[in-house]
C-alpha positions in Angstrom: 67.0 117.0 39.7 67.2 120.5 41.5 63.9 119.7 42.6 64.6 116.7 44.4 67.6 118.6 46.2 64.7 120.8 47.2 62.4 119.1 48.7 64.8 117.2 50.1 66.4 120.1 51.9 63.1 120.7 53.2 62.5 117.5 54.6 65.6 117.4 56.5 65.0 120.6 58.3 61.6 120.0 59.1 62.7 116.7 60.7 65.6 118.8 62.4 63.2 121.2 63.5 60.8 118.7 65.0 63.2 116.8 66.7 64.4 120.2 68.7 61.1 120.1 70.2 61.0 116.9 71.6 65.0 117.4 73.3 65.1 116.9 77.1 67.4 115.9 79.8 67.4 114.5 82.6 69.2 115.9 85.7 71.3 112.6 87.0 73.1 110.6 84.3 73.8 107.2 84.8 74.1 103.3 83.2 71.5 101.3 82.6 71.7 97.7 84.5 69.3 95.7 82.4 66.6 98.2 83.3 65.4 101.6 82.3 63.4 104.5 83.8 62.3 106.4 80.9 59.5 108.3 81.5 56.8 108.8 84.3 53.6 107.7 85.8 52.5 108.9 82.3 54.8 108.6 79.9 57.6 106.0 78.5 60.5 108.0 77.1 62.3 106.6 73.5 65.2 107.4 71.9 65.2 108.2 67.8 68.8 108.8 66.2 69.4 109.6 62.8 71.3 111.4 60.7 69.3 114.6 60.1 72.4 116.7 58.8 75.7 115.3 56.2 75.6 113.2 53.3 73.2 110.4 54.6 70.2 112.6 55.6 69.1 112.0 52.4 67.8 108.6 53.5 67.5 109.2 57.0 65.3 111.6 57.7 62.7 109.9 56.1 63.1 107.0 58.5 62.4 109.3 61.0 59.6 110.2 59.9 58.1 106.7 59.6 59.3 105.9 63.3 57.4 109.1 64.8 54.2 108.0 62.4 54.8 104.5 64.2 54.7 106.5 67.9 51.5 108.8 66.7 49.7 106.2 65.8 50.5 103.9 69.2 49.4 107.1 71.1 46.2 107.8 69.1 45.1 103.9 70.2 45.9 103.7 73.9 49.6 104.3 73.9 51.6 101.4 75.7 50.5 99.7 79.3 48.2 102.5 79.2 51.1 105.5 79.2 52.2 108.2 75.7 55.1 107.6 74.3 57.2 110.3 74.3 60.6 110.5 71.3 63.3 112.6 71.9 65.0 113.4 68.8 68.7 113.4 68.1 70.6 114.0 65.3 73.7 112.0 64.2 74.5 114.2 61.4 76.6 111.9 59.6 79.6 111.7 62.1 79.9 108.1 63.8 81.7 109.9 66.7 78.5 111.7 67.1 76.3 109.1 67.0 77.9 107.3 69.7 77.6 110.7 71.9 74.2 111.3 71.0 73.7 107.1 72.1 75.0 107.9 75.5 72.9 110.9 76.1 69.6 109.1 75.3 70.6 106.3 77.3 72.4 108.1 80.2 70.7 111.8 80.4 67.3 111.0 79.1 67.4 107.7 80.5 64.9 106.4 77.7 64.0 102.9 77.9 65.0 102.2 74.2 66.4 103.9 71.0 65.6 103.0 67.1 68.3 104.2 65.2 71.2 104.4 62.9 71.1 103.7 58.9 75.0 103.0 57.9 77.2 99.9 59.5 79.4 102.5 60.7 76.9 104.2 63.1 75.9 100.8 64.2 79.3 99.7 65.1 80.3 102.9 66.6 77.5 103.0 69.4 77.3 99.1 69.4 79.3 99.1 72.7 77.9 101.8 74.6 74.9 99.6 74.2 76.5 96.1 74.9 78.5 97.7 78.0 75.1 99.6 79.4 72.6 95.9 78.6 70.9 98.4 76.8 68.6 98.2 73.6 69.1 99.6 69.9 66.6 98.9 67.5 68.2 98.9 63.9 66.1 99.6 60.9 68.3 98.8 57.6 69.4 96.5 55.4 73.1 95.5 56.6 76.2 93.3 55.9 75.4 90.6 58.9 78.4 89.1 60.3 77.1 90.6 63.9 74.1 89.2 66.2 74.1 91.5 69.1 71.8 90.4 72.2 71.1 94.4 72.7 70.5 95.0 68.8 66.9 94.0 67.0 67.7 94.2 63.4 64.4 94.9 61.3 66.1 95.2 57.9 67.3 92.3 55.4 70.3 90.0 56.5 72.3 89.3 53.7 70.9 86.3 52.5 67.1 88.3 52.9 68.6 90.9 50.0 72.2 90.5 48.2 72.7 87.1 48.0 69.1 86.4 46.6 69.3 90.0 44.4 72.7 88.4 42.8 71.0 84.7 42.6 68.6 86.9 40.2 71.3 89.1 38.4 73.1 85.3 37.3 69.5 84.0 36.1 68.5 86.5 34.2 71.5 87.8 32.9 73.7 85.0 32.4 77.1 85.2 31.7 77.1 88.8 32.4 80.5 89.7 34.4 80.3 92.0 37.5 81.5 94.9 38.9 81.2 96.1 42.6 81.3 99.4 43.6 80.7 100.8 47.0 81.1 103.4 49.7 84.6 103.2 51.5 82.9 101.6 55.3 82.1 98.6 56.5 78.7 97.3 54.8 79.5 97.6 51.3 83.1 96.1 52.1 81.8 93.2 53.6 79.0 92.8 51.1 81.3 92.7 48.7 83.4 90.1 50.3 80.2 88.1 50.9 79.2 88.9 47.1 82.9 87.6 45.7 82.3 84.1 47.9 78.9 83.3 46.2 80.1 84.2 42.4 83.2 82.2 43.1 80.3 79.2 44.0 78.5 79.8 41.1 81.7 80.4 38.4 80.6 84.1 37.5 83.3 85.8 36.4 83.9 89.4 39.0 85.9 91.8 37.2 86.8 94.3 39.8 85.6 96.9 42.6 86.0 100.2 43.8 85.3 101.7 46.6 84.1 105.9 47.1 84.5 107.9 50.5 81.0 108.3 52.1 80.3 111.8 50.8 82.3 111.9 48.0 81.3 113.0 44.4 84.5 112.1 42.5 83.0 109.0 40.8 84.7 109.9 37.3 87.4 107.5 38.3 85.8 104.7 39.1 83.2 105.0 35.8 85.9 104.8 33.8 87.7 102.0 35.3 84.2 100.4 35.1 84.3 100.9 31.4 87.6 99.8 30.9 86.6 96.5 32.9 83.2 95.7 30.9 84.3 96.9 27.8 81.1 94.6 26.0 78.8 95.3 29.4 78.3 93.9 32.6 76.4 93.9 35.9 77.3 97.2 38.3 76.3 95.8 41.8 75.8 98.7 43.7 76.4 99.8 47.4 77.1 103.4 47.7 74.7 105.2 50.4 74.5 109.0 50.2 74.6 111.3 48.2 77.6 109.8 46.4 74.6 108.1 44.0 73.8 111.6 42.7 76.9 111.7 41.2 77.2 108.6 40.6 74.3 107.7 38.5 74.3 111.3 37.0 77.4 110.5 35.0 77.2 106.8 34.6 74.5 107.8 32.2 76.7 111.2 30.5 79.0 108.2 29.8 76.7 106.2 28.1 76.6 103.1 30.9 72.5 102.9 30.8 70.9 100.1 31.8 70.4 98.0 28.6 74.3 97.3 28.6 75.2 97.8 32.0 72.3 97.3 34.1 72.4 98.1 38.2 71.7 96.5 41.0 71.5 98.9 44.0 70.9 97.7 47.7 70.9 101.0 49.4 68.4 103.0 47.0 65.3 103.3 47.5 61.9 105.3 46.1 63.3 108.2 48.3 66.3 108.4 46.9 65.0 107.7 43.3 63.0 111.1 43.4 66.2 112.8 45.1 68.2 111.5 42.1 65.9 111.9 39.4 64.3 109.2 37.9 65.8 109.8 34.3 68.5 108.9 35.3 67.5 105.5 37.2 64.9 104.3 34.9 65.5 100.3 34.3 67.8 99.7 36.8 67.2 97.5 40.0 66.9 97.3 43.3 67.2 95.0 45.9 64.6 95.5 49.4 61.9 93.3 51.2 59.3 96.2 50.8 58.7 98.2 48.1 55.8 101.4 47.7 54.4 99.7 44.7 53.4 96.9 46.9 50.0 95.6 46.4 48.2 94.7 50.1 45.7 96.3 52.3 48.2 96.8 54.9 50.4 98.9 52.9 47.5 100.9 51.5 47.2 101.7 55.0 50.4 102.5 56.1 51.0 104.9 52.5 47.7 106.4 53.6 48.6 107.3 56.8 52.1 108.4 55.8 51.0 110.9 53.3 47.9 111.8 55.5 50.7 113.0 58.1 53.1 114.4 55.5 51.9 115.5 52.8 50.2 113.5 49.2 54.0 113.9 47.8 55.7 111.7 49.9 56.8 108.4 49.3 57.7 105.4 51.1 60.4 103.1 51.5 61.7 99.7 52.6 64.0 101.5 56.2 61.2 103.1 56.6 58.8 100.9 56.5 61.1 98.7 58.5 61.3 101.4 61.2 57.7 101.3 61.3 57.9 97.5 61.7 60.2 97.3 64.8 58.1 100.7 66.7 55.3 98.0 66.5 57.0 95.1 67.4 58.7 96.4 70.5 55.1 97.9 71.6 53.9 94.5 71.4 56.8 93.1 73.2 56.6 95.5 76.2 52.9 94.5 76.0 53.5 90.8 76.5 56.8 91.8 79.2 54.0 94.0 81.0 56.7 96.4 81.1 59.0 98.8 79.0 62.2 99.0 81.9 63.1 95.4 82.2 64.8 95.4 79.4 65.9 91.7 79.7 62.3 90.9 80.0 61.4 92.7 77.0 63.8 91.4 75.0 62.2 87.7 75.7 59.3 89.0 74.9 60.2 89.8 71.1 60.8 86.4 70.1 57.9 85.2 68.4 56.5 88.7 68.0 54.5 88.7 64.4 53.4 91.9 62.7 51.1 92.6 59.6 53.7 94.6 58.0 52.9 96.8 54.8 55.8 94.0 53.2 53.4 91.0 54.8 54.1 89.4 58.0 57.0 89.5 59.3 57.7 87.4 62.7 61.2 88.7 64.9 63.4 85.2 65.3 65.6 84.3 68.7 68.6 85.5 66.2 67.2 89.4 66.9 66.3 89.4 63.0 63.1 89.4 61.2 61.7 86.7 58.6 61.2 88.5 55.9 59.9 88.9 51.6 62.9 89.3 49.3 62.0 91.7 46.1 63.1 92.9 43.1 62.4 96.3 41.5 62.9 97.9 38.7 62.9 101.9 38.5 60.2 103.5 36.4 59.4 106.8 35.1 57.5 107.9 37.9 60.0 106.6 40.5 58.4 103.8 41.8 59.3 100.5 41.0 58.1 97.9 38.5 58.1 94.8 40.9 59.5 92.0 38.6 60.3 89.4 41.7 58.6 88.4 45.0 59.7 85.1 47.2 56.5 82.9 47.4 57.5 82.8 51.4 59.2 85.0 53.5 63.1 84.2 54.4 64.2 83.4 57.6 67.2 85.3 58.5 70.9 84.0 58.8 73.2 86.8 60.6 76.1 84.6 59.7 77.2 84.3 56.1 77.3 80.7 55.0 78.9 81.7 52.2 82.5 82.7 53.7 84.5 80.2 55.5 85.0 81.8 58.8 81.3 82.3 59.3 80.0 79.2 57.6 78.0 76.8 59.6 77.2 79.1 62.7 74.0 80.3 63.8 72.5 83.0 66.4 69.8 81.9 69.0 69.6 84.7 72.3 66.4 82.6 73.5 69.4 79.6 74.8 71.8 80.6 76.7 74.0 78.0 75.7 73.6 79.0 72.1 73.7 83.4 72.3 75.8 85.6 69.8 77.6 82.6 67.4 77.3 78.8 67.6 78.0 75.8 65.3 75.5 74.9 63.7 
């Protein structure tokens, strides 16, 4: 496990390093109209923001990495209308406050034309309006809790019902009659998973025993493990949503307790190979995870894009479903300025997304009027080496729904920015 630390370590200052290259400013701040100027007669200028420092640059830098691999690559073939794209680099260093600083200085300083960032909710909520009040644009590359459908946010990660309501339809199946338990980081995706995770086994009459919920950053789990014990006291299923380095602890001493998988097997939605190697895989092995992509996935595409990753980084890397969903949307916006015929009219860019399609290492993936991708659902299970043991693939990708249809107050409402009469939340 120290060596996981390690590398890790590494990884996050050599991200932190390479973004201090790419830092500029511009000399007049301002707000963006609906339009940017990011960039000159040679360049277009993007935003990337992530947590390279605190507890979540564990997963973060990473996605970094995949979105600058993206930008390489686009350069290497032509760039975009013909121009580089230049990234300027900031870190959010686990600190929503910061984020939303960091979201105004791309947008207002460096006047880029967009930004892909963020990993947790919180982030995303906290420079949500700085991007709504500036008509700006935020590509998001994670896994989240829906219940939002921004017209200035493209989500490229799994809606709920593309990852936890599937991953517990296949927890009841295969392990039926098992109770659950939830357990989560103290912010706003694992709470409202939960919620949304309470309304379907309620539906389908599976018994939930309890939930707990850890600071972002914390590593006093003991607690919680033995409430978990006292609450399955013949097994159950632990549904997983901590982020950070929380799961260290967490998973380190769910196995000194004796909680391993073939009694109280785990279904995580926020770890991913990256994380398994950081962890250790001993103590992982046989429990699941929840994503759309996984490294283990067999296509030509994602040969390709594992290629090219550890070609740029290194033949110890590995990949993983934010980053290859950060790859995704890089690609996807460069077509969708392509078809615009321009990266500053943001309004007409945006238009321009709908229908975009991609090849993705996951399979093709097509962006929806709701700003969220159709997407694969999969199930993994962790093996020795850290990768997972695919065990279940939808025979067709899943179109999104933003709004939960399994709570009451969001039941029955859709997303659809391509109608104006439609936008952010109608009935369906």
């Amino acid at each position: 496990m120290a060596t996981g630390f390690r590398r890790r370590e590494f990884l996050i200052m050599g991200s932190a390093a390479a973004g201090s290259l790419l830092l500029k400013a511009c000399a007049d701040p301002g707000t963006n109209g609906g339009s940017a100027t990011g960039g000159d007669a040679e360049t277009i200028k993007v935003g990337i923001l992530h947590s390279l420092s605190g507890t979540m640059a564990i997963s973060e830098s990473s996605v970094v990495d995949a979105e600058q691999l993206a930008i390489e690559e686009i350069n290497n073939a032509g760039g975009v209308l013909g121009k580089r794209i230049e990234a300027i680099v900031e870190d959010g260093a686990s600190d929503w406050p910061t984020f939303n600083e960091k979201a105004r200085k791309l947008i207002e300083q460096d006047r880029v034309v967009t930004v892909f960032g963020c990993w947790t909710s919180a982030s995303r909520k906290a420079v949500l309006p700085t991007f709504e009040s500036r008509n700006h644009m935020l590509w998001y590359p994670v896994q989240y809790e829906g219940q939002e459908c921004s017209k200035n946010i493209f989500y490229s990660g799994a809606a709920p019902n593309q990852q936890i309501e599937p991953s517990v339809d296949w927890l009841i199946e295969n392990y039926p009659g098992k109770p659950f338990y939830l357990v989560g980081s103290d912010y706003v995706f694992p709470r409202t998973a939960n919620t949304i995770i309470k309304a379907q086994l309620e539906a389908k009459g599976v018994q939930f025993v309890g939930e707990d919920y850890i600071p972002l950053g914390s590593t006093e789990v003991t607690p919680v493990i033995s409430k978990i014990q006292a609450a399955l006291p013949d097994g159950g299923i632990i549904y997983n949503s901590l982020n950070g380095d929380t799961n260290v602890a967490f998973f380190t001493q769910l196995q000194q307790a004796g909680l391993g998988p073939d009694r109280f097997p785990s279904m995580s939605v926020s770890i991913a190979e990256e994380e398994v190697l950081a962890i250790g895989p001993e103590y992982l092995k046989d429990h699941y995870a929840a994503w759309n992509y996984f490294m283990s996935v067999n296509s030509p595409a994602n040969t390709q894009f594992v290629e090219a990753f550890r070609a740029k980084y290194g033949a110890d890397r590995v990949t993983n479903d934010p980053m290859e969903a950060a790859y995704i949307m890089v690609n996807i916006w460069k077509q969708a300025v392509e078809q615009a015929g321009t990266a500053d009219d943001l309004d007409a860019v945006r238009t321009a997304a709908y229908g975009q399609t991609f090849d993705a290492p996951e399979g093709t993936v097509t962006m929806n009027p709701n700003h969220h991708l159709s997407k694969y659902v999969r199930i993994g299970k962790v093996r020795e080496d850290g990768q997972f043991e695919i065990v279940s693939t939808t025979p067709a990708v899943v179109e999104p729904l933003p709004w939960n249809q399994y709570v009451a107050e969001t039941r029955g409402y859709a997303c659809d920015w391509s109608d104006p009469e439609k936008g952010e939340r109608f009935q369906i």
